[in-house]
Biotite code that builds the C-alpha atoms (Angstrom):
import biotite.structure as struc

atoms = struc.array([
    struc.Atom([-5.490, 24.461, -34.255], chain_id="A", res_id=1, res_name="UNK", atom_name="CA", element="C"),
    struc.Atom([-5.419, 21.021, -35.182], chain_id="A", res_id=2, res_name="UNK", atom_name="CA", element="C"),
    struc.Atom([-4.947, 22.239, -39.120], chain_id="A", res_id=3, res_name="UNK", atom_name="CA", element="C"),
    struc.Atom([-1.688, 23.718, -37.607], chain_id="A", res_id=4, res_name="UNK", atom_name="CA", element="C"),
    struc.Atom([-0.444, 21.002, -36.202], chain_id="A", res_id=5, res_name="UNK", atom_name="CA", element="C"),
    struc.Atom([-1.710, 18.383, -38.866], chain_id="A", res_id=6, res_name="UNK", atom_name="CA", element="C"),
    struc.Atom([-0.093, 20.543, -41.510], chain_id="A", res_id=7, res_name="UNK", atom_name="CA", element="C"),
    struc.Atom([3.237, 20.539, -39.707], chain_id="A", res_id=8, res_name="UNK", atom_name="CA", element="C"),
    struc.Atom([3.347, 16.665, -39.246], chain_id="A", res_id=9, res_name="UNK", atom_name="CA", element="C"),
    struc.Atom([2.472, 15.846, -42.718], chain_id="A", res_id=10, res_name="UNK", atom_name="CA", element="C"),
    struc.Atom([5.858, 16.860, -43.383], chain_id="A", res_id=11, res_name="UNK", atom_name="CA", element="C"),
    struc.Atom([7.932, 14.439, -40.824], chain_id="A", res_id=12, res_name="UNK", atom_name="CA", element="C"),
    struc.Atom([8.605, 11.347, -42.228], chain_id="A", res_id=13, res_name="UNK", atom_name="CA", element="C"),
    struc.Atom([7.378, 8.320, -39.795], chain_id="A", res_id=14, res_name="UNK", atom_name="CA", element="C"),
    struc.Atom([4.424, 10.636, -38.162], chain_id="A", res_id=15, res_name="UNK", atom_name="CA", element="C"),
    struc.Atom([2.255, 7.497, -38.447], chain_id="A", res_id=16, res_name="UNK", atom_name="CA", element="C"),
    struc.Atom([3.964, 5.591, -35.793], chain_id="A", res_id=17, res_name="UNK", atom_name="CA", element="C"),
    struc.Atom([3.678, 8.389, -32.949], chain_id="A", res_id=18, res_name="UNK", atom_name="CA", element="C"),
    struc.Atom([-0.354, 7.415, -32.285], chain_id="A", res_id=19, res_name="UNK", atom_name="CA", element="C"),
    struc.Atom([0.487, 3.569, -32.728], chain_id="A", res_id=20, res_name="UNK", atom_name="CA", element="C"),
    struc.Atom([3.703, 4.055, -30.484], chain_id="A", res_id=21, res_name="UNK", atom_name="CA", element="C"),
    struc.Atom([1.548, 6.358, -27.821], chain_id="A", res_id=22, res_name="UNK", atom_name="CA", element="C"),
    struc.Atom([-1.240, 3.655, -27.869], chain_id="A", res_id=23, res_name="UNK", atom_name="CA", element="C"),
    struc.Atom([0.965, 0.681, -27.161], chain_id="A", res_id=24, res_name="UNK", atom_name="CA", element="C"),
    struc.Atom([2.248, 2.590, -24.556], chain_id="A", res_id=25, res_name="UNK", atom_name="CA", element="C"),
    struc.Atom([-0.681, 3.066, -22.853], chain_id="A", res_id=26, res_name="UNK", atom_name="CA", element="C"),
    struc.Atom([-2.127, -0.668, -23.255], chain_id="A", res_id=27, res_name="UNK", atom_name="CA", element="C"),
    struc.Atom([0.980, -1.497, -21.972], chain_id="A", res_id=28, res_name="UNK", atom_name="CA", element="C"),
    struc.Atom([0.690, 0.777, -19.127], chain_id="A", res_id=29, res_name="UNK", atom_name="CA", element="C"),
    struc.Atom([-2.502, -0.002, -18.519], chain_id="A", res_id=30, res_name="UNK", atom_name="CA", element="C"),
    struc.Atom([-1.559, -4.187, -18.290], chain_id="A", res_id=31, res_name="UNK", atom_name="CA", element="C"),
    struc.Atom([1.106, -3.595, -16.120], chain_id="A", res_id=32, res_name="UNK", atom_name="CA", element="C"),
    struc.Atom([-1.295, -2.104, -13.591], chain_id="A", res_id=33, res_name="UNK", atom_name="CA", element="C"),
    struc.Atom([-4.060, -4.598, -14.347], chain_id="A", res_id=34, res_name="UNK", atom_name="CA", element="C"),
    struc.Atom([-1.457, -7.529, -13.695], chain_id="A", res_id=35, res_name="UNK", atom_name="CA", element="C"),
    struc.Atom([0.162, -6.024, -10.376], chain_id="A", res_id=36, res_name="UNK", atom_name="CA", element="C"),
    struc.Atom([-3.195, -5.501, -9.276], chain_id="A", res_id=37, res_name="UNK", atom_name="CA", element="C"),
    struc.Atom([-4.802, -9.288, -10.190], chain_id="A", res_id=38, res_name="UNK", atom_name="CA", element="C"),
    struc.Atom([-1.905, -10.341, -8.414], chain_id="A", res_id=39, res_name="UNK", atom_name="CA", element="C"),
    struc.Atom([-2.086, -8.327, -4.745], chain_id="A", res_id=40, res_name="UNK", atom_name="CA", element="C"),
    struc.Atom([-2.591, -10.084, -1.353], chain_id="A", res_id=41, res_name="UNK", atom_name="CA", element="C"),
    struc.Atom([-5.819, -9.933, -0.459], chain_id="A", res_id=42, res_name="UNK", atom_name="CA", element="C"),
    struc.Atom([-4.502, -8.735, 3.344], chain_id="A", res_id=43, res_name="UNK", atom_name="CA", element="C"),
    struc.Atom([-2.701, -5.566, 1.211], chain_id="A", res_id=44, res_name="UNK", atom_name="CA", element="C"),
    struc.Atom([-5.720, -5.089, -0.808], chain_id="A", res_id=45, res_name="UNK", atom_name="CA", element="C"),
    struc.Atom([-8.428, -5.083, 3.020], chain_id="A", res_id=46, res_name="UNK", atom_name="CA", element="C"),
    struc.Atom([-5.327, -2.598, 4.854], chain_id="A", res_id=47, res_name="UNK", atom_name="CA", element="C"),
    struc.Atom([-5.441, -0.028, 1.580], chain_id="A", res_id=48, res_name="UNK", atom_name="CA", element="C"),
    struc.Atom([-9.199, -0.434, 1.618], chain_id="A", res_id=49, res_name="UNK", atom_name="CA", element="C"),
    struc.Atom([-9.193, 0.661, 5.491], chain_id="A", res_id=50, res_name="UNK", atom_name="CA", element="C"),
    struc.Atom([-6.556, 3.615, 5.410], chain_id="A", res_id=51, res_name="UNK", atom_name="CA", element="C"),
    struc.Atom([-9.286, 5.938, 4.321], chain_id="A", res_id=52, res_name="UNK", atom_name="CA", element="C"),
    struc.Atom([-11.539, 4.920, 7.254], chain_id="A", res_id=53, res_name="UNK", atom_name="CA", element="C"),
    struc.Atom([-9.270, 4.297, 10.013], chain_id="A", res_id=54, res_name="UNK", atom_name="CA", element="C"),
    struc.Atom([-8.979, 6.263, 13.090], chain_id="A", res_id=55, res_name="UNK", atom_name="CA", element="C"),
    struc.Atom([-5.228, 5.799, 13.793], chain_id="A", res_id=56, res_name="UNK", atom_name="CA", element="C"),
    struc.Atom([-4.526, 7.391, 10.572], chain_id="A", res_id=57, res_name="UNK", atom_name="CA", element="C"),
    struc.Atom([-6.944, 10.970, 11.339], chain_id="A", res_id=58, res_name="UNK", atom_name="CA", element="C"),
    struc.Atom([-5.454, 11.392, 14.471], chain_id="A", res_id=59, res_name="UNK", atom_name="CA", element="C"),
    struc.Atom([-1.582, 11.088, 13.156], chain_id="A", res_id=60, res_name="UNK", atom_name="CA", element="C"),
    struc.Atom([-2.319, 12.904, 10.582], chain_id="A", res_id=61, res_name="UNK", atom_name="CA", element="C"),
    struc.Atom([-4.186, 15.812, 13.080], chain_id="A", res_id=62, res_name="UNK", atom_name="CA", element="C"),
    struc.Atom([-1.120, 15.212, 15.727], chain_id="A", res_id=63, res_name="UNK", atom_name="CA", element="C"),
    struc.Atom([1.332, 16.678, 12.696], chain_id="A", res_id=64, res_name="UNK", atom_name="CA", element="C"),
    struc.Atom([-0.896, 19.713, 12.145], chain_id="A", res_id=65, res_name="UNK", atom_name="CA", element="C"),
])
């Protein structure tokens, strides 16, 4: 499959900038996240931590079943 698809690109002119494009995308992406992250409260970070564990939460969630 990929000699299908290899053999079809060859022709485009410029093909060699889709995987460097894609992967500065994604490092860019992936920085953004890292960043907003680093730069949380650490209050927000303890309340997301908790949601999982918290009673409140199962029995609102059970009251809209």
């Amino acid at each position: 499959m990929l000699r299908f698809i290899k053999h079809h690109l060859a022709s485009e002119s410029g093909v060699e900038f889709y995987g460097i494009f894609s992967l500065m995308i994604f490092v860019l992406f992936f920085l953004v996240v890292l960043i907003r992250i680093w730069k949380m409260n650490k209050s927000a970070v303890e309340e997301l931590s908790n949601i999982p564990l918290s009673s409140d939460n199962l029995t609102s969630q059970n009251e809209k079943l």
